[in-house]
DSSP file (Angstrom, degrees, kcal/mol; ACC not computed):
  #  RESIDUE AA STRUCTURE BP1 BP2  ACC     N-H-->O    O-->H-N    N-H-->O    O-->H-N    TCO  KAPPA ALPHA  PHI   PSI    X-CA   Y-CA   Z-CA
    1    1 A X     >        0   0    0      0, 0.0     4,-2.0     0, 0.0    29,-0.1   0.000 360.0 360.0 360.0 -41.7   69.6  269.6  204.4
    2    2 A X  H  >  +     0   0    0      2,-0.2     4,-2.7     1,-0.2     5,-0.5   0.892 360.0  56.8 -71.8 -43.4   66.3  269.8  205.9
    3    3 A X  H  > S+     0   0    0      2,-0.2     4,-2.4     3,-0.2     5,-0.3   0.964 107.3  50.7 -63.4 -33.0   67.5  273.0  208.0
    4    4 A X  H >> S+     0   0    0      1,-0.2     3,-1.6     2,-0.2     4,-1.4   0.907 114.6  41.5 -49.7 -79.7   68.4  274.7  204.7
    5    5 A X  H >< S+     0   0    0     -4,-2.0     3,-0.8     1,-0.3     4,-0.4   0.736 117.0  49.9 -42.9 -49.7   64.8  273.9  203.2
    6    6 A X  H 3X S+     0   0    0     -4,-2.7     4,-1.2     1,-0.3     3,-0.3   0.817 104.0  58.8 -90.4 -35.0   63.2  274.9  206.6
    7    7 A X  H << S+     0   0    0     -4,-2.4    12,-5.4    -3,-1.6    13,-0.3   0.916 116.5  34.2 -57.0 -33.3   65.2  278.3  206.8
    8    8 A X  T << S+     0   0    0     -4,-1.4    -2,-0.2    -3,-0.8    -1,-0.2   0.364 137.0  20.8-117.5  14.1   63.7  279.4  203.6
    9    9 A X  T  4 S+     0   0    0     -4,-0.4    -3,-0.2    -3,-0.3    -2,-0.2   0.503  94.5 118.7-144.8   4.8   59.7  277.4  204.0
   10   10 A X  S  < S-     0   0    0     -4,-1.2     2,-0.4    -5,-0.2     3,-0.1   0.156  72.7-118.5 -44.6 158.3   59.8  277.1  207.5
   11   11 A X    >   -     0   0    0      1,-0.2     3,-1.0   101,-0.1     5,-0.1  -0.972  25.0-120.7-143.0 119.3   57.2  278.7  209.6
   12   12 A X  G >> S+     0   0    0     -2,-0.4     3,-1.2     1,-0.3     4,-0.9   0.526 107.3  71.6  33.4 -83.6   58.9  281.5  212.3
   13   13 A X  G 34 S+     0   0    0      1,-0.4    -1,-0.3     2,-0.2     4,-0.1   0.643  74.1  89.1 -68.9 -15.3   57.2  279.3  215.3
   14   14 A X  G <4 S-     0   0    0     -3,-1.0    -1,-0.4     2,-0.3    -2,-0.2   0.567 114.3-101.0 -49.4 -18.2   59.7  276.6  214.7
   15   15 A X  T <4 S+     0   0    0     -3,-1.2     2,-0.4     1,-0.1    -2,-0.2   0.227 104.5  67.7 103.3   1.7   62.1  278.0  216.9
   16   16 A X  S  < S-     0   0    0     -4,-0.9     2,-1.0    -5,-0.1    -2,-0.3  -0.998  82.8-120.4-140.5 142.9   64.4  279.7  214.0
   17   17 A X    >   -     0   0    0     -2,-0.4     3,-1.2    -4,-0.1    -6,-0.1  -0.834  34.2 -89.6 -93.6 134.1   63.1  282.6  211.9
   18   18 A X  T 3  S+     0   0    0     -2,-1.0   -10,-0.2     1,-0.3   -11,-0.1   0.299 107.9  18.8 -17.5 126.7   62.7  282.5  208.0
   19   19 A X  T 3> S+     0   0    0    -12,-5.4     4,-2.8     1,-0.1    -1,-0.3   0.354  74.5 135.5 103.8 -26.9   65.7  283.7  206.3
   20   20 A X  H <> S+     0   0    0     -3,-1.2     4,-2.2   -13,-0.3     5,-0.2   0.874  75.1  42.3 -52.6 -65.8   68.3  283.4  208.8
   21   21 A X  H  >>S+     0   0    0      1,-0.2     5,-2.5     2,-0.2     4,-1.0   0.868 112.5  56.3 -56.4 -33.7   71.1  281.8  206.7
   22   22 A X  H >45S+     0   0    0      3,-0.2     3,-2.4     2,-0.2    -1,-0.2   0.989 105.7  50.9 -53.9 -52.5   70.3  284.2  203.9
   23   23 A X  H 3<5S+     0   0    0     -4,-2.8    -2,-0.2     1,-0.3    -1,-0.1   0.931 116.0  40.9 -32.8 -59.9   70.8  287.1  206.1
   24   24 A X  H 3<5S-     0   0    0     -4,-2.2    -1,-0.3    -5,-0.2    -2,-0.2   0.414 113.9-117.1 -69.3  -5.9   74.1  285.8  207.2
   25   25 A X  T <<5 +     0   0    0     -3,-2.4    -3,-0.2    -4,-1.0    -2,-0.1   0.608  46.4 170.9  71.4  25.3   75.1  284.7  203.9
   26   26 A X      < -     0   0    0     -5,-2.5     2,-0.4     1,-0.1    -1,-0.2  -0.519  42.4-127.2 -86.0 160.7   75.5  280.8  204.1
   27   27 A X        +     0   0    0      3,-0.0     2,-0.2     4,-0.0    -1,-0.1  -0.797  44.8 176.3-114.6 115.0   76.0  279.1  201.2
   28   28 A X    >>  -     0   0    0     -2,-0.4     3,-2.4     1,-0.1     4,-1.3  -0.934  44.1 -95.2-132.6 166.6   72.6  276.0  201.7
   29   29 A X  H 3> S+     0   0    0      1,-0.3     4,-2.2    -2,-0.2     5,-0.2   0.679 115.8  53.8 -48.9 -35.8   71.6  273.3  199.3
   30   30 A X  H 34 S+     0   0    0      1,-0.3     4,-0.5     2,-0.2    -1,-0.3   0.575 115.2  32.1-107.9   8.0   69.0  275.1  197.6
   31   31 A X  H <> S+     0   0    0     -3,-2.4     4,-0.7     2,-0.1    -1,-0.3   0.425 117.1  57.9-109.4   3.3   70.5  278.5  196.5
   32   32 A X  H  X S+     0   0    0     -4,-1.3     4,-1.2    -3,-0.2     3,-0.4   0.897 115.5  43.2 -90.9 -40.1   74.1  276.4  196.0
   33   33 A X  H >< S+     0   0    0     -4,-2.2     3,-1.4     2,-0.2     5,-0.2   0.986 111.7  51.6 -25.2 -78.4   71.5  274.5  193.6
   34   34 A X  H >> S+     0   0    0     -4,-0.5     4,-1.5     1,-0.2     3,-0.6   0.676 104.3  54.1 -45.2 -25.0   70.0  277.5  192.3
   35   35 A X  H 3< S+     0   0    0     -4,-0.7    -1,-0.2    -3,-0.4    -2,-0.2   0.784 110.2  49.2 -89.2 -19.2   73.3  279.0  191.3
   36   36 A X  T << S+     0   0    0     -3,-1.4    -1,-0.2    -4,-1.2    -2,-0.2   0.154 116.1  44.0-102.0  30.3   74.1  275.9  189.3
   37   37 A X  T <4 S+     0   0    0     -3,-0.6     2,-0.2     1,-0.1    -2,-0.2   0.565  96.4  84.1-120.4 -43.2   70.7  276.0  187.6
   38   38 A X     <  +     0   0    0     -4,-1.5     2,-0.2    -5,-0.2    -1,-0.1  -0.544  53.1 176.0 -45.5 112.4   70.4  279.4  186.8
   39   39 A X    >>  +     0   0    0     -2,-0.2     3,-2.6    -3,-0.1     4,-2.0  -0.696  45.2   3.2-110.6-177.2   71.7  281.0  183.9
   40   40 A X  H 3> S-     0   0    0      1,-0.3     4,-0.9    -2,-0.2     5,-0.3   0.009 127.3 -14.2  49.3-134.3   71.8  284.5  181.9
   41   41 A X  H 34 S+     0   0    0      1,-0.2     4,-0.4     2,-0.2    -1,-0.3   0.600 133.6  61.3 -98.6   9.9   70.0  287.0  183.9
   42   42 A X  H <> S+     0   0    0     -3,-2.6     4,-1.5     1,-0.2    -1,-0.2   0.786 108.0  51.5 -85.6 -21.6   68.1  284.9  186.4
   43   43 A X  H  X S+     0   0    0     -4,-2.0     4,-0.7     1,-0.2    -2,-0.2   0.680 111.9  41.7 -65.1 -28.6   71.6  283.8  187.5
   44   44 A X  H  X S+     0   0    0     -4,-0.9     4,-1.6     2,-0.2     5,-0.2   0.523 113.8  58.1 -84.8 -28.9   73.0  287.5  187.9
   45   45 A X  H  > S+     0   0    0     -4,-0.4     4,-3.4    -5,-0.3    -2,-0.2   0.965 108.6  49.1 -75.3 -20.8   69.4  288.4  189.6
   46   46 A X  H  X S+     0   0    0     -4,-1.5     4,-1.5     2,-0.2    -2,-0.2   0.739 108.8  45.2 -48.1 -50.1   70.2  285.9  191.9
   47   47 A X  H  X S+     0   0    0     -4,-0.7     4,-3.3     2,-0.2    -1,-0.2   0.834 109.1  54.1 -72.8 -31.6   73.1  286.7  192.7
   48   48 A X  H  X S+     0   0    0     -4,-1.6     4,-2.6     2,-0.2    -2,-0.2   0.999 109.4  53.8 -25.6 -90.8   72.2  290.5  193.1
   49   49 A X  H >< S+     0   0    0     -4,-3.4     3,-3.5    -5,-0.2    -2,-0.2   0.681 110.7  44.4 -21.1 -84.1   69.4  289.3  195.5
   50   50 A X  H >< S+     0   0    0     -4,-1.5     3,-0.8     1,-0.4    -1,-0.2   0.784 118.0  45.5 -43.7 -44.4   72.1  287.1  197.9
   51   51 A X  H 3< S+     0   0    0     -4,-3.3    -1,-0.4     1,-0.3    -2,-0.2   0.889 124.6  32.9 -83.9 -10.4   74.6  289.9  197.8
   52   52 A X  T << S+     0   0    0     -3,-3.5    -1,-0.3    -4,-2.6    -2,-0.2  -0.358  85.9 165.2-121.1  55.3   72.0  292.6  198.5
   53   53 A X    <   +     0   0    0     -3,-0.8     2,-0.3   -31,-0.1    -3,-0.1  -0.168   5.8 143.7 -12.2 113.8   69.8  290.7  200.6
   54   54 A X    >   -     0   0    0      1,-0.1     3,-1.9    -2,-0.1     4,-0.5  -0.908  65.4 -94.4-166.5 163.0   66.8  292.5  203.0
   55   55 A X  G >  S+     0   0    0      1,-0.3     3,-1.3    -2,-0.3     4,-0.1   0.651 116.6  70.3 -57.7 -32.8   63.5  291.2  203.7
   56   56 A X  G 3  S+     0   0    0      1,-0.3    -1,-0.3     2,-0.1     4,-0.3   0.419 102.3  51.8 -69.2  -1.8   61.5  293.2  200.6
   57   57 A X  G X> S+     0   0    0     -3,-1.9     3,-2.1     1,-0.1     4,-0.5   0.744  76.1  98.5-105.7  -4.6   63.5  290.7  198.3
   58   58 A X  H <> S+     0   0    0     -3,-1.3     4,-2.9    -4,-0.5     3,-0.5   0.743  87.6  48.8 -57.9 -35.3   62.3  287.5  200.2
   59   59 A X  H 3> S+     0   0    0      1,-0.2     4,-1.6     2,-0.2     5,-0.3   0.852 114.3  44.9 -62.9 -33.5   59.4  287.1  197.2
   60   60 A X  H <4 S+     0   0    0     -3,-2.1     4,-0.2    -4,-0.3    -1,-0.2   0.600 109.2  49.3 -94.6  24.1   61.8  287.5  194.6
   61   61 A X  H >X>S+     0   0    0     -4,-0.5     4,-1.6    -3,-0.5     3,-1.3   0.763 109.7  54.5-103.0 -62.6   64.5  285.3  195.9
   62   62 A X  H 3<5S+     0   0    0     -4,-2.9     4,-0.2     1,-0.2    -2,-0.2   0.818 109.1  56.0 -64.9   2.2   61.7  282.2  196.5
   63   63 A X  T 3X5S+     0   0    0     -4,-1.6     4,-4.0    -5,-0.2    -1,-0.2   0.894 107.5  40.5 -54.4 -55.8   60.9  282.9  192.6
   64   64 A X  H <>5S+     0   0    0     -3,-1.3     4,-1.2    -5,-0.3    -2,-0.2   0.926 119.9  49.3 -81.1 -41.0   64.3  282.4  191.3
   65   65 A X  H  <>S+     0   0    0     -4,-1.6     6,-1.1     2,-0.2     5,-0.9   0.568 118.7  38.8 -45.2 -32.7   64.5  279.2  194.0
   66   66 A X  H >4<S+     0   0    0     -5,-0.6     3,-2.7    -4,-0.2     4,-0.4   0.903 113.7  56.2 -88.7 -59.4   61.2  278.0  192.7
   67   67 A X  H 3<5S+     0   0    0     -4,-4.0    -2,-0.2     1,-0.3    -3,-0.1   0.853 108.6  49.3 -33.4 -33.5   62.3  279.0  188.9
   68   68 A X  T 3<5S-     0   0    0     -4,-1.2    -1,-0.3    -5,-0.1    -3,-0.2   0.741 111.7-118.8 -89.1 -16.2   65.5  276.7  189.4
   69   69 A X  T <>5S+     0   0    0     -3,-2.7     4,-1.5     3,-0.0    -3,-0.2   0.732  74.8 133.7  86.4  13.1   63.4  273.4  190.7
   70   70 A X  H  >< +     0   0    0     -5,-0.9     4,-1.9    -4,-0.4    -4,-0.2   0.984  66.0  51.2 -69.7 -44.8   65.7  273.9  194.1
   71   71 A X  H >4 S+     0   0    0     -6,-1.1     3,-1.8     1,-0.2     4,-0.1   0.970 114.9  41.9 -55.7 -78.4   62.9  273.5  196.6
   72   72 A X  H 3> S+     0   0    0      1,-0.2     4,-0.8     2,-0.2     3,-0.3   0.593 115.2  54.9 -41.8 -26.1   61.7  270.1  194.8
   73   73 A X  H 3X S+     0   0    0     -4,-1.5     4,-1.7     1,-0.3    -1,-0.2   0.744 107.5  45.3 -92.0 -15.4   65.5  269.0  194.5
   74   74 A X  H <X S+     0   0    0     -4,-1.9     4,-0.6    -3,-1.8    -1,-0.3   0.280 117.0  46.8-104.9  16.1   66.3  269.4  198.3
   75   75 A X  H >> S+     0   0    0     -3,-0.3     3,-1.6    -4,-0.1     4,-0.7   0.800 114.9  46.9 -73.5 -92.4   62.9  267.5  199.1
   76   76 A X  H >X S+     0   0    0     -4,-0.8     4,-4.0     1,-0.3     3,-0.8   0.555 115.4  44.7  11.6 -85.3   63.9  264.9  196.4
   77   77 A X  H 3X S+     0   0    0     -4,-1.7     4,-2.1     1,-0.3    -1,-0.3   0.815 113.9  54.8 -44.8 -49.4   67.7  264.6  198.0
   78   78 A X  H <X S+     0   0    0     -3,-1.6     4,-2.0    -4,-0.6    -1,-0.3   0.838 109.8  41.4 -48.8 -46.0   66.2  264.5  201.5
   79   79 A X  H <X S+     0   0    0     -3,-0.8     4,-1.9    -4,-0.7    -2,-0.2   0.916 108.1  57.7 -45.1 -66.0   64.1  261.8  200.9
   80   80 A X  H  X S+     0   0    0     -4,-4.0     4,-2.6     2,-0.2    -2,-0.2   0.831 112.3  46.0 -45.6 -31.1   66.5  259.7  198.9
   81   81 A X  H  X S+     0   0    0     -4,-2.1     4,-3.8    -5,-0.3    -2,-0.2   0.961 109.9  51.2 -85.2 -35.3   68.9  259.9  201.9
   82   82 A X  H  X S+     0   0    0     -4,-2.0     4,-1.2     2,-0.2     5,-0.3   0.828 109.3  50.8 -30.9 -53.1   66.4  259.1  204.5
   83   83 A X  H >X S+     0   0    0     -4,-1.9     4,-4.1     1,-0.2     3,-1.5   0.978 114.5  46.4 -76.3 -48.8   65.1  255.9  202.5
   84   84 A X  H 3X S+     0   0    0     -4,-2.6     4,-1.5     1,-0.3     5,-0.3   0.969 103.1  56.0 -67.0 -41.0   68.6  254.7  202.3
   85   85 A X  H 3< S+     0   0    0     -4,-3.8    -1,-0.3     1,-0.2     4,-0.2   0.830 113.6  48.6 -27.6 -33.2   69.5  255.4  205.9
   86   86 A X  H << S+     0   0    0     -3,-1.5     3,-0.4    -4,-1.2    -1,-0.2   0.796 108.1  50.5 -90.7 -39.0   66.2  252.8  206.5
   87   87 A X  H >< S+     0   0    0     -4,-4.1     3,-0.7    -5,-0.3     4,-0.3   0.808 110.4  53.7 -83.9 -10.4   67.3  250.3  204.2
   88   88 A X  T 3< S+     0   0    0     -4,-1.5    -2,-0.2    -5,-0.2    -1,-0.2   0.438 110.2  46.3 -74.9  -1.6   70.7  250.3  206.0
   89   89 A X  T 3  S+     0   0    0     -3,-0.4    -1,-0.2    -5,-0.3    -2,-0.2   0.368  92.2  74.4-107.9 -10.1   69.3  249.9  208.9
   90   90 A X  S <  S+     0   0    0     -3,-0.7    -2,-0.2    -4,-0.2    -1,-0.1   0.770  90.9  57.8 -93.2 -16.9   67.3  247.4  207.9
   91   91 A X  S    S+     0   0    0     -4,-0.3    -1,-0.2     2,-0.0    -2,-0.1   0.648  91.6 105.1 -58.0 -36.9   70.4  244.6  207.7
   92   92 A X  S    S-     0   0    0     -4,-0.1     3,-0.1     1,-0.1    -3,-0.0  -0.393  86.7 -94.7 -75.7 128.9   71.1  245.4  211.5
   93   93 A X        -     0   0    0      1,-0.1     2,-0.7    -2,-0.1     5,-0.2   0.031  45.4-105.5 -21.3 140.4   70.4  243.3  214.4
   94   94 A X        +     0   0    0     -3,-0.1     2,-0.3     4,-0.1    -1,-0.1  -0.696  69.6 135.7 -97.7 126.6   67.0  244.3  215.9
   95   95 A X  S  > S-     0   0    0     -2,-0.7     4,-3.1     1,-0.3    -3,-0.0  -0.916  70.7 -95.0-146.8 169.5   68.3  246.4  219.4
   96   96 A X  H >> S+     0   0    0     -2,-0.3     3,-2.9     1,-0.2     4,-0.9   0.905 125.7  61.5 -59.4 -71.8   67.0  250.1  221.1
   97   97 A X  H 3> S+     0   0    0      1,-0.2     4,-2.0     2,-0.2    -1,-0.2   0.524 103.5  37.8 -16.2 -54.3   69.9  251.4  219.1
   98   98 A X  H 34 S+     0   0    0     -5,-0.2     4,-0.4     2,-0.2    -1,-0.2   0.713 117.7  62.3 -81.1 -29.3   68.7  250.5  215.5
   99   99 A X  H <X S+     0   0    0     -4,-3.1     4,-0.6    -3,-2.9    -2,-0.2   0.945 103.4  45.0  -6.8 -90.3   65.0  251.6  217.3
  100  100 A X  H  X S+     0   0    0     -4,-0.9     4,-1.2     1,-0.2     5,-0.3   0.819 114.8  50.6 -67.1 -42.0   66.0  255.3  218.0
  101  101 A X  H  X S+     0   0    0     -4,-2.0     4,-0.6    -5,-0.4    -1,-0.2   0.738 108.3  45.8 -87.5   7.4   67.5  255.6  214.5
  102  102 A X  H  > S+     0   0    0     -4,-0.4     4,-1.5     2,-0.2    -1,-0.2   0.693 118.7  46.1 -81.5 -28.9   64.5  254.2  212.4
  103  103 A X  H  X S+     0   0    0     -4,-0.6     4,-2.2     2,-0.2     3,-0.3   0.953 111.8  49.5 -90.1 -68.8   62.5  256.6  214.7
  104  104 A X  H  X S+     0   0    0     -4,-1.2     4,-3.8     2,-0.2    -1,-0.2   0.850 115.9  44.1  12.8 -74.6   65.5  259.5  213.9
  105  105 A X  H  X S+     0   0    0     -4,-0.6     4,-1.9    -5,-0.3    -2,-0.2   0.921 116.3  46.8 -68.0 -54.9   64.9  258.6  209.9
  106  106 A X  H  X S+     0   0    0     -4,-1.5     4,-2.3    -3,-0.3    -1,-0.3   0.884 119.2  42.1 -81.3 -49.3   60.7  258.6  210.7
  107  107 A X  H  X S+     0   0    0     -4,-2.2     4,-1.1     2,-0.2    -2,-0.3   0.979 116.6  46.8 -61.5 -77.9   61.3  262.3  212.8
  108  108 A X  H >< S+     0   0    0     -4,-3.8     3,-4.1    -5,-0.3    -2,-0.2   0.881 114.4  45.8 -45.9 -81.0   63.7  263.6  210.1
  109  109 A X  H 3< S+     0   0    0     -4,-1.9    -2,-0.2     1,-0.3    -1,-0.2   0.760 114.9  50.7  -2.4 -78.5   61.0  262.4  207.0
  110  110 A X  H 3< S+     0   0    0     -4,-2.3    -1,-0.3    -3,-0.1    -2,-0.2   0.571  79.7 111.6 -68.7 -19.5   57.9  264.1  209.1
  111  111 A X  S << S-     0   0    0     -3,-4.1     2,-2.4    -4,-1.1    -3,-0.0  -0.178  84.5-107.0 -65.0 163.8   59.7  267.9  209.8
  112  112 A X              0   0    0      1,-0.2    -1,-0.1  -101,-0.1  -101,-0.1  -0.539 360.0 360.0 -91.9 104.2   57.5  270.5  207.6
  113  113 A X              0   0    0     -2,-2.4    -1,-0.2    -3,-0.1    -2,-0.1   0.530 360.0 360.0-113.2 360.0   60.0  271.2  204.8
């Protein structure tokens, strides 16, 4: 979930460039959101955009993304799964294992989405 968010607010130096899964067509949480937020004609511009995709639409794609509350809903989702990982974790014997995944959960939490 965080590489979806980071593919489309992600900053280039990250080691993947902006866009990539649009290009390619993958289906990520926040336009599979968007398409089930979306009605009428921001839902057909949307879809327009994704099937005719090129970098001069990249404003109007994070519009309709923004429009639909997708951006705020894959923060949201991320977060909620993160907290629970931590409270499942918190039942577990204290070992390195249970360590490296609270620090995992802290790493995931901290990427710039």
């Amino acid at each position: 979930m965080v590489d979806d968010l980071l593919d489309l607010t992600g900053d280039p130096s990250m080691g993947k460039p902006r866009g990539t899964d649009v290009h390619e067509g993958k289906m990520t949480l926040p336009i599979i959101h968007a398409l089930t937020m979306l009605h009428g004609v921001e839902r057909e511009q949307l879809a327009d955009v994704l099937q005719n995709f090129s970098d001069d639409r990249w404003g109007e794609l994070t519009e309709l993304l923004e429009s639909a509350g997708s951006f705020e809903y894959a923060k949201q989702l991320i977060q909620n799964h993160i907290a629970r990982a931590q409270e499942s974790l918190e039942s577990l014997p204290d070992t390195d294992a249970k360590s490296l995944m609270i620090e995992i959960a802290k790493l995931s939490r901290g990427r710039r989405t």
